[in-house]
Backbone as a ProteinNet text record, in pm:
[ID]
protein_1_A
[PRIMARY]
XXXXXXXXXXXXXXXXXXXXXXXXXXXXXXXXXXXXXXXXXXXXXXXXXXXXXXXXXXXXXX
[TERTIARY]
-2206.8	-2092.4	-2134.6	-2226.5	-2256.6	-2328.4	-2422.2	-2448.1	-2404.2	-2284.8	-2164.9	-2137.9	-2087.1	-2026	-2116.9	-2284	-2326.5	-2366.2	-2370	-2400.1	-2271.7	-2154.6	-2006.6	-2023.3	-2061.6	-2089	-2179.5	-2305.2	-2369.4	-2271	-2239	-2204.9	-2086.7	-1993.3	-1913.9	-1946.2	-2063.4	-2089.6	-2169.5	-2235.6	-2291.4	-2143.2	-2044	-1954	-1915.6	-1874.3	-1874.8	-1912.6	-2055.6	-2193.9	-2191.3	-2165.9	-2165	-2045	-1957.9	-1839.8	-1862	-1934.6	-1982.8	-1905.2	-1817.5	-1756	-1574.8	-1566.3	-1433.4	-1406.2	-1396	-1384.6	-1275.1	-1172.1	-1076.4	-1025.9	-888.5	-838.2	-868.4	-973.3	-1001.8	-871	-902.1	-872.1	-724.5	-803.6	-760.3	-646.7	-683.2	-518.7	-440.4	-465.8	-364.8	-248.8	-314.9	-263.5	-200.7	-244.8	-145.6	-42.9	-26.7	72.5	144.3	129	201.9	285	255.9	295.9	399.2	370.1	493	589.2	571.5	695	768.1	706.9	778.1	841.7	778.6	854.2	984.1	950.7	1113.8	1205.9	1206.7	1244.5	1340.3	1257.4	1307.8	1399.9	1364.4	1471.8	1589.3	1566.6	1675.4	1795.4	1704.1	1816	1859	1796	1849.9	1976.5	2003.9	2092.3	2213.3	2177.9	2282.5	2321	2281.5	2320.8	2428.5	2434.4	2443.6	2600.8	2599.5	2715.5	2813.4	2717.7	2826.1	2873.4	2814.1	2857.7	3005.9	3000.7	3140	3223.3	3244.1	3320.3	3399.1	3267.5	3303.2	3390.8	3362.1	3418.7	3588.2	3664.5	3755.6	3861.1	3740.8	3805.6	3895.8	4040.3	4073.3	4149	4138.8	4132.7	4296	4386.4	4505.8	4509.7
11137.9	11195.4	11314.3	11403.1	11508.2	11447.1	11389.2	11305	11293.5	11182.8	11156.5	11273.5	11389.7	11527	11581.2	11581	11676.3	11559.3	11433.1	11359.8	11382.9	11374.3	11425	11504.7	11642.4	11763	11760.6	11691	11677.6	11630.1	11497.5	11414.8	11483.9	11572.1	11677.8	11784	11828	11954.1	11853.7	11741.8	11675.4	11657.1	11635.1	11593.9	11745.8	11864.8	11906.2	12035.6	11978.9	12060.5	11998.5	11875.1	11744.6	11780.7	11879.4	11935	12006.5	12088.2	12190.1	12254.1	12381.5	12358.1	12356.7	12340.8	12322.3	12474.8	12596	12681.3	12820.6	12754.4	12782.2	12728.4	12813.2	12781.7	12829.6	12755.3	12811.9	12870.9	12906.7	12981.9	12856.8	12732.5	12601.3	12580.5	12573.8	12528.9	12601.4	12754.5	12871	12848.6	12821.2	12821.7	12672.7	12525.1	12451.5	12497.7	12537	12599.5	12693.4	12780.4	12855.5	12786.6	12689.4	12594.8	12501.1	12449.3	12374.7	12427.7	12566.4	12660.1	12709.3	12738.7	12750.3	12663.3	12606.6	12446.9	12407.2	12431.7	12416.3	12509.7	12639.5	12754.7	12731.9	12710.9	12679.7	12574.1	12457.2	12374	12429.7	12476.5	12521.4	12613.1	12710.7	12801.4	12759.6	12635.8	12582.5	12516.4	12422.7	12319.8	12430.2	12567.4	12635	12765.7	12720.2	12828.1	12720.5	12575.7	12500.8	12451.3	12443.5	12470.2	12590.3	12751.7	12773.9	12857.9	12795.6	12804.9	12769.6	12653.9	12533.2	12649.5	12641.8	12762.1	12884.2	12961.2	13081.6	13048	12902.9	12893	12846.7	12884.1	12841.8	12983.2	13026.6	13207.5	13284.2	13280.9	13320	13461.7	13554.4	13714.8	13720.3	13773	13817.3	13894
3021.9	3089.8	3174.6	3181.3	3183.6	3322.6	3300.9	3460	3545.6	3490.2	3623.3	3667.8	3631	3610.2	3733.7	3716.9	3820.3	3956.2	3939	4071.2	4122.2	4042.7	4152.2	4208.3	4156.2	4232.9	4316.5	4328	4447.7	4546.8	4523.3	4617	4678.7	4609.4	4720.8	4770.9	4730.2	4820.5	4893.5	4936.6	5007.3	5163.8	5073.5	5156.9	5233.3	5179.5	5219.7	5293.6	5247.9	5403.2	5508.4	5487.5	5616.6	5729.6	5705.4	5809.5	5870.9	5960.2	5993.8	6106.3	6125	6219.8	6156.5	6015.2	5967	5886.4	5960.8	5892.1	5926.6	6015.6	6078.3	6199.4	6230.4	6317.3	6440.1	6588.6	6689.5	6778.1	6902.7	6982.3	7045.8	7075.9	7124.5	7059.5	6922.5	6827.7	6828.7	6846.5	6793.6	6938	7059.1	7194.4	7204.8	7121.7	7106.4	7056.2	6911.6	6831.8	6911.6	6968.4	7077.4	7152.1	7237.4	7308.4	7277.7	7172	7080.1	7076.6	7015.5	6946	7079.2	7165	7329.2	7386.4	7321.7	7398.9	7315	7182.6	7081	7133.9	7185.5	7147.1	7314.3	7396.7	7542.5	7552.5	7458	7431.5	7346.4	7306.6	7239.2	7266	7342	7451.3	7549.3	7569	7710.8	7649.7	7567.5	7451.9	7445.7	7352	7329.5	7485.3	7537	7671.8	7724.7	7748.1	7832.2	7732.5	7606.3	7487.2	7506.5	7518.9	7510.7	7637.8	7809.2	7927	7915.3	7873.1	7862.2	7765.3	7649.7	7641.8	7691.2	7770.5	7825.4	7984.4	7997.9	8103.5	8091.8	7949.7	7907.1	7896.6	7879.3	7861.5	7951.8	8008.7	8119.3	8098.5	8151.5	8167.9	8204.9	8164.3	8203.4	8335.7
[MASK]
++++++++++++++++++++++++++++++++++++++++++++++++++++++++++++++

């Protein structure tokens, strides 16, 4: 049992020395992620601006 036990442990630190390069998040992803969330956020104010235009345009002033 004790065998199996340390060839596992080779065979994952084998696996993971073999990644080189996996040790955060670059510059590239952080500026996708930016992008996304701009892109939700723009949709979104655009959706509720455009909701509650229609409203305000109901509003009539004495």
């Amino acid at each position: 049992m004790q065998d199996w036990l340390a060839h596992a442990r080779l065979w994952m630190s084998g696996i993971h020395g073999a990644v080189p390069g996996e040790r955060g998040a670059t510059a590239v992803e952080y500026a996708i992620m930016l992008a996304f969330i701009a892109a939700v956020v723009i949709a979104a104010v655009t959706a509720l601006g455009l909701t509650t235009a229609g409203e305000f345009s109901k509003v009539v002033f004495p």
